[in-house]
N, C-alpha and C positions, 0 to 999 in steps of 0.2 A: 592493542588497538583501541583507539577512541571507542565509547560508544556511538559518534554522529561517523565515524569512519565506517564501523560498521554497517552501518544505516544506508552509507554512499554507496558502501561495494554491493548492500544488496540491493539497491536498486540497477546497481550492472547489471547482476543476474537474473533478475528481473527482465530485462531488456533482450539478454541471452537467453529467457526462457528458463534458463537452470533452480528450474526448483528443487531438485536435491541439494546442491550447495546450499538453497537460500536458508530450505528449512532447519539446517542446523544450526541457525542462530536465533533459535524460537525454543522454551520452555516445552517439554511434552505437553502442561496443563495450559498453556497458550489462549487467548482468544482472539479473535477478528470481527471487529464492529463495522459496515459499513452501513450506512443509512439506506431506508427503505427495503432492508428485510426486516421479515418477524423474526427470526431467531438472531443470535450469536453465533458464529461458529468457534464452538470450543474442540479444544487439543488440534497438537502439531499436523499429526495426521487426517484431520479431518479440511485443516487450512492447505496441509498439499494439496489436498483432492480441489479443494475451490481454487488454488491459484494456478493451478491446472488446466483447468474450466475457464480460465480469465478472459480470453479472448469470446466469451458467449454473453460477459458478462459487462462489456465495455459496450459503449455506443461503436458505430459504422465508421470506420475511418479513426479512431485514436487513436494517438499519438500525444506521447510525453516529449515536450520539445525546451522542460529545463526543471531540475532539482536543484534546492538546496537546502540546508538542513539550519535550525534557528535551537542552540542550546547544543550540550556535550556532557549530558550530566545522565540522570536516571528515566530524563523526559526527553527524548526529541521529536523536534515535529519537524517533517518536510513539506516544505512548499513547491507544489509542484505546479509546475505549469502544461496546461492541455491542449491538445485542439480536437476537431472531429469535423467530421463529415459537415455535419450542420452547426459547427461551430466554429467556422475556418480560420476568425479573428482569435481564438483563443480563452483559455482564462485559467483559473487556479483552482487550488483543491488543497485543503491543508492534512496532514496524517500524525496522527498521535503516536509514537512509541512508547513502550514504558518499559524499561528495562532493569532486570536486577542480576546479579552473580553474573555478569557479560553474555544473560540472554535477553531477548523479548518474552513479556509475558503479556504485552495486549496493544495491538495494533487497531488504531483506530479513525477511520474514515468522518472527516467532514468537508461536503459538498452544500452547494447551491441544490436540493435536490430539484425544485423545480426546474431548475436549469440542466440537470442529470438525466431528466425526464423528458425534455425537448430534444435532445440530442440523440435520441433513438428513432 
């Protein structure tokens, strides 16, 4: 499997909620950048626990209403498209992958944060 096909199926699961499937295509030493925390969240198991939690972690009403992936190599970024409660027009959000031996080793969030922050 591609690495951007990968990337596609887990945003299925994503979609499906199925974090155990997702987490298997993430390095144990893994990280998770998203903007506006203070920490990282390092290792596989500590990113189950947050993507878990996702729903506490999104604005009111969000909703991903289109994926697609820009590159197939050791980088992919998806561009995704949003909306929310107070965002009903929509807009985007890009996600860093970096991938090596056909896992992720650091998935990483960039947002509009101020716009991140109006949306709650």
């Amino acid at each position: 499997m591609s690495c951007a096909a990968m990337i596609a199926k887990g945003w299925e699961l994503v979609s499906k909620g199925d974090w155990d499937t997702l987490i298997a295509d993430y390095k144990d030493e893994a990280i998770l950048v998203i903007p506006g925390q203070n920490d990282v969240i390092e290792g596989a198991s500590a990113i189950h626990a947050a993507l878990s939690n996702l729903g506490a972690a999104v604005p009111p009403g969000f909703t991903v209403t289109g994926v697609r992936q820009v590159g197939d190599g050791e980088d992919v970024v998806s561009v995704v498209d949003w909306k929310s409660d107070k965002i009903p027009g929509g807009t985007q959000s890009s996600v860093l992958f970096r991938i090596a031996d056909g896992k992720i080793y650091e998935e990483r969030w960039f947002v509009d944060t101020e716009q991140w922050k109006a949306a709650f």
